[in-house]
N, C-alpha and C positions, 0 to 999 in steps of 0.2 A: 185674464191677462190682456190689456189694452192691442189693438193690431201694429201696432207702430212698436212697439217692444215684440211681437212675435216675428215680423219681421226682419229688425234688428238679429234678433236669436238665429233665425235661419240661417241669416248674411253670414253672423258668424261660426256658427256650423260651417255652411259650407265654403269659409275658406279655410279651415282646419280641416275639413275633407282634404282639399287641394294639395294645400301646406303637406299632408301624408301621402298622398300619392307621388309628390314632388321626391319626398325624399325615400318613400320606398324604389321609386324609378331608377333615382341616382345608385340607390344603394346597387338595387340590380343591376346597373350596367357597370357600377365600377368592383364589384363581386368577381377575383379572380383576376385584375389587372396585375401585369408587372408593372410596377412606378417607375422600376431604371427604365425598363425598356419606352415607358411613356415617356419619361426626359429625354432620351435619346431622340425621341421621335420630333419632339420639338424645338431640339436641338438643332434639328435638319433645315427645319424652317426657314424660308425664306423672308423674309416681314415686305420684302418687295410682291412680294405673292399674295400676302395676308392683305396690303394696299389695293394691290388690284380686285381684289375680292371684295372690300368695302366699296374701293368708290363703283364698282360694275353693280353690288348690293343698290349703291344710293342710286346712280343713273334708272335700275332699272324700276324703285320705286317713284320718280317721276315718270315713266311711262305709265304705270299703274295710276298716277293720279291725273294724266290726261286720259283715261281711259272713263275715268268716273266722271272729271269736266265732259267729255261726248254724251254721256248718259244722262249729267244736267242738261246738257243744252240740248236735248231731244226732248226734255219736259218743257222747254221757254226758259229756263233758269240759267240766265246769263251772268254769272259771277267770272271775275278775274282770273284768268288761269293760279297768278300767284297767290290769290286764296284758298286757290283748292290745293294748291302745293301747302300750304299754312296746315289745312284741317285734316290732310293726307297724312302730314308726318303728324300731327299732334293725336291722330289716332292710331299711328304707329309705335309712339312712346306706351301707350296706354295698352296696348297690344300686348311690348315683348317685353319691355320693362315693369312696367306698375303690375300686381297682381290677379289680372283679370286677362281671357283672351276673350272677350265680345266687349271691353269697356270701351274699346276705341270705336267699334263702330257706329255704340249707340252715343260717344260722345261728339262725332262727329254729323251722326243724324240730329242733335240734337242744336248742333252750333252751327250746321248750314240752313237751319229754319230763321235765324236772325240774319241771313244776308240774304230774302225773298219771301217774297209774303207766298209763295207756293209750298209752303212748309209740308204738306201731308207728302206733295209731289218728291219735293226734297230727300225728306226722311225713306222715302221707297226707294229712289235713287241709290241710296247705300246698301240698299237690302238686297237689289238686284246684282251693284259694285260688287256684292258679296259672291250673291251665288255665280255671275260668271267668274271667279275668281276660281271657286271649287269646279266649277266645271270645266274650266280650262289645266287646273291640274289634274283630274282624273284623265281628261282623255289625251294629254301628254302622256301619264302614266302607264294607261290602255293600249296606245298605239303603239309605243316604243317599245312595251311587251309583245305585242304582236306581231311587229315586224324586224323586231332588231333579238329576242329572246327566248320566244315561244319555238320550241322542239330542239333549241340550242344546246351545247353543253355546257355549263358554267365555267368561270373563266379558272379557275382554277385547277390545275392538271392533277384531275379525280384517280392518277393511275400512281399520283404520287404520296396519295393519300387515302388511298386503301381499297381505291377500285370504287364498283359499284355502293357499295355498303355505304363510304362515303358518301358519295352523292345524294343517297337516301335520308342520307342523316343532315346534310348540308340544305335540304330539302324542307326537309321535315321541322327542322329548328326557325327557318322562314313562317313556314304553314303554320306552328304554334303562337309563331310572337301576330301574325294578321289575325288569327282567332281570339284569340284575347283582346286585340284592336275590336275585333266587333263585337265581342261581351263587353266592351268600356263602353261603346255605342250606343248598345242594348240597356246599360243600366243608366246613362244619363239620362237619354228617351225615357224610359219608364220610371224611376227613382229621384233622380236627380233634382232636389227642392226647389233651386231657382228657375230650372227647366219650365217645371211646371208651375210655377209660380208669374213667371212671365208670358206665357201661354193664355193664366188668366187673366191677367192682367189685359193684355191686349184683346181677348174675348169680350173682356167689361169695359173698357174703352169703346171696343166698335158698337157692341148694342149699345152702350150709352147714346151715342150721339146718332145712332141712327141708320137708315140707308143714303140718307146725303152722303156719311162717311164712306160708307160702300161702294156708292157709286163713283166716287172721286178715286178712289183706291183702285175699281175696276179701268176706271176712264185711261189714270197710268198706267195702270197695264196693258192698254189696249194698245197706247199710243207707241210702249218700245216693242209692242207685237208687231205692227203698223209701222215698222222701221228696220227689216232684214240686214239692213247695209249697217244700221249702228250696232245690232248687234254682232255681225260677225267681224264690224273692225274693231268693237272692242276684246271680242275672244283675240283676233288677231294680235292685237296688245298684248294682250294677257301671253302667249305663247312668245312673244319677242320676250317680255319683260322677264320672263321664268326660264326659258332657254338661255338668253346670255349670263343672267346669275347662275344656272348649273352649269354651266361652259368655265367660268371663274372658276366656283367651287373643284370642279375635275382638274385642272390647270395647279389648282393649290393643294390638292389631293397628290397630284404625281410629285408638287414638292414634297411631300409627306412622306413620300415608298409608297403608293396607293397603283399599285398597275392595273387596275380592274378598267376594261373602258370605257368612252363617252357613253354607250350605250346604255348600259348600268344605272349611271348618274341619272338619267332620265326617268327611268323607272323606279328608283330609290327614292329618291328627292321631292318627286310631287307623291309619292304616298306617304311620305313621313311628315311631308307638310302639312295632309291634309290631316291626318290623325292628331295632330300636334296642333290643330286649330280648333279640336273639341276643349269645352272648357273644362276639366277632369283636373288640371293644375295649375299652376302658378305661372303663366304664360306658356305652357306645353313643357315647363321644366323638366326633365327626366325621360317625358314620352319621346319626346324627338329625341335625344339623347343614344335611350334605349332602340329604338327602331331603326335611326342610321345604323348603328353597332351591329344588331341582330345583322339585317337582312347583307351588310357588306360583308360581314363574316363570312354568311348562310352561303348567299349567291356566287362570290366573288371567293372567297374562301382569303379574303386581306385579315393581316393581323390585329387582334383586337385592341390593342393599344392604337394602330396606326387609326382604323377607323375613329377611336376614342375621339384622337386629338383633331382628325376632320371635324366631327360632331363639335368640339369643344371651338373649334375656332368659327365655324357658323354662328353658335351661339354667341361669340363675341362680336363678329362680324353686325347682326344682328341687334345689339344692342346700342354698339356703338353709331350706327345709323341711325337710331331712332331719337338718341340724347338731342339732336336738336328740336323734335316736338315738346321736350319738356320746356327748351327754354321759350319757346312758341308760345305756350300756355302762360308762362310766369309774366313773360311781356306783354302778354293778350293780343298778339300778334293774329289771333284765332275769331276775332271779333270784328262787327262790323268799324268803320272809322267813327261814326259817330257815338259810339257806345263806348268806344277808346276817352275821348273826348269829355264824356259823363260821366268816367272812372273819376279822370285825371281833376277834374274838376270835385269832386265829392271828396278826394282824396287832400285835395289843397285846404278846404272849408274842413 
């Protein structure tokens, strides 16, 4: 079978992988819901709430994308703030809407190579965009547990609910749903086709062209090693940007009947984000879903419908943010000016 058909076959393997994790996830979390009590829930809703939650959503991805413009222009890569706003959201769309969660970042590494000829510099730029991303939500996540939760009692009054036993079991239902978070980890890492597929990929890339390549790749890393200040004010970023979107979402949770507090939020939020950025589904369909639901229950002992409709309206939040990187894409809004130009021109002829 030719490589270009095996591939294909993969691709679509694993997005019917996806496709079933997606909706085994859903299944699980919506498994035992009241529905009146979920329309009630939603019923409470304030859409003035759900507003502020979007646009604090968009503001805060603009931070996030001057955050990557600092990390360009620590390589010499002086592009327009308002383009990196462009490629920010169109790998936003590509994120949380279209069916992939890493499509946006490589279609972004991919489209900031045409606005500099530093293209290898470029492409690494996103890769690093990335990991302070993850690392700015784990140690949000870390810290907030450590000083706001660790030896605590959960917030819900365990004396109302069956004493100790409760809290064990309130516990324990947390511990099960993070263990299975790391067996998802565990089998992408080692199983996962496209995982390892792009692994080789970029293996046979770098030997192909050499240690030039290597050396260029190490030089960029040397150079945001070689920059303390850009890195910790883009983590800085990273912690504004992710704090006032959980500060919104807590805000429109207490519209919801959610009493659990800010504290919580903190802890919740960047763990479920990050588990919901493995690629296992259909832009973390189901996973995030299921994970806010579990751990607000587990932790906070909130009811499963009300957490539901947190969950649900994130997701909408989320998406609806990102709709203008599609239209970004359809207009080529994502491209340099001149290659706008040679569209529009090809297109006339």
């Amino acid at each position: 079978m030719p490589k270009a058909d095996n591939q294909t076959k993969s691709r679509h393997v694993s997005l019917v992988a996806r496709v079933a994790v997606a909706v085994l996830a859903i299944g699980w979390v919506l498994r035992g819901q009241d529905w009146r009590e979920l329309g009630a829930v939603f019923q409470r809703l304030n859409w003035w709430y759900f507003a502020l939650s979007l646009g604090v959503y968009t503001a805060a991805q603009l931070v996030i994308a001057v955050r990557w413009w600092f990390l360009l222009r620590a390589q010499g890569i002086r592009i327009e703030i308002l383009t990196t706003f462009r490629l920010h959201f169109l790998g936003l769309f590509y994120n949380n809407v279209m069916p992939s969660s890493v499509g946006g970042d490589l279609l972004k590494g991919w489209y900031v190579t045409k606005h500099t000829e530093k293209r290898l510099e470029g492409a690494l730029s996103v890769v690093v965009d990335r990991l302070i991303g993850l690392v700015g939500m784990v140690t949000m996540a870390l810290a907030s547990y450590a000083f706001f939760l660790r030896g605590r009692a959960i917030e819900a009054d365990m004396s109302e609910q069956g004493g100790p036993g409760a809290s064990l079991a309130a516990y324990r239902g947390a511990a099960a749903w993070v263990a299975v978070a790391l067996v998802v980890v565990a089998v992408v890492l080692l199983i996962y086709p496209r995982t390892r597929a792009a692994i080789g990929r970029l293996w046979t890339r770098i030997a192909a062209r050499g240690t030039s390549l290597a050396k260029r790749a190490w030089t960029a890393i040397v150079v945001y090693c070689s920059r303390p200040g850009t890195m910790l004010l883009s983590l800085g970023l990273t912690w504004l940007g992710q704090s006032i979107v959980i500060t919104a979402f807590w805000l429109l949770g207490r519209n919801l009947g959610i009493e659990a507090e800010l504290r919580y939020y903190f802890v919740i939020f960047p763990i479920t984000w990050v588990v919901a950025a493995i690629p296992v589904s259909i832009a973390g369909v189901g996973v995030l879903e299921a994970g806010v639901v579990t751990l607000f229950v587990s932790l906070t002992g909130t009811p499963g419908e009300s957490a539901l409709a947190l969950a649900l309206c994130q997701r909408f939040v989320w998406v609806l943010a990102s709709l203008p990187g599609g239209g970004i894409h359809l207009l080529g809004g994502h491209l340099p000016r001149e290659e706008i130009f040679v569209d529009c021109e090809n297109s006339v002829n």
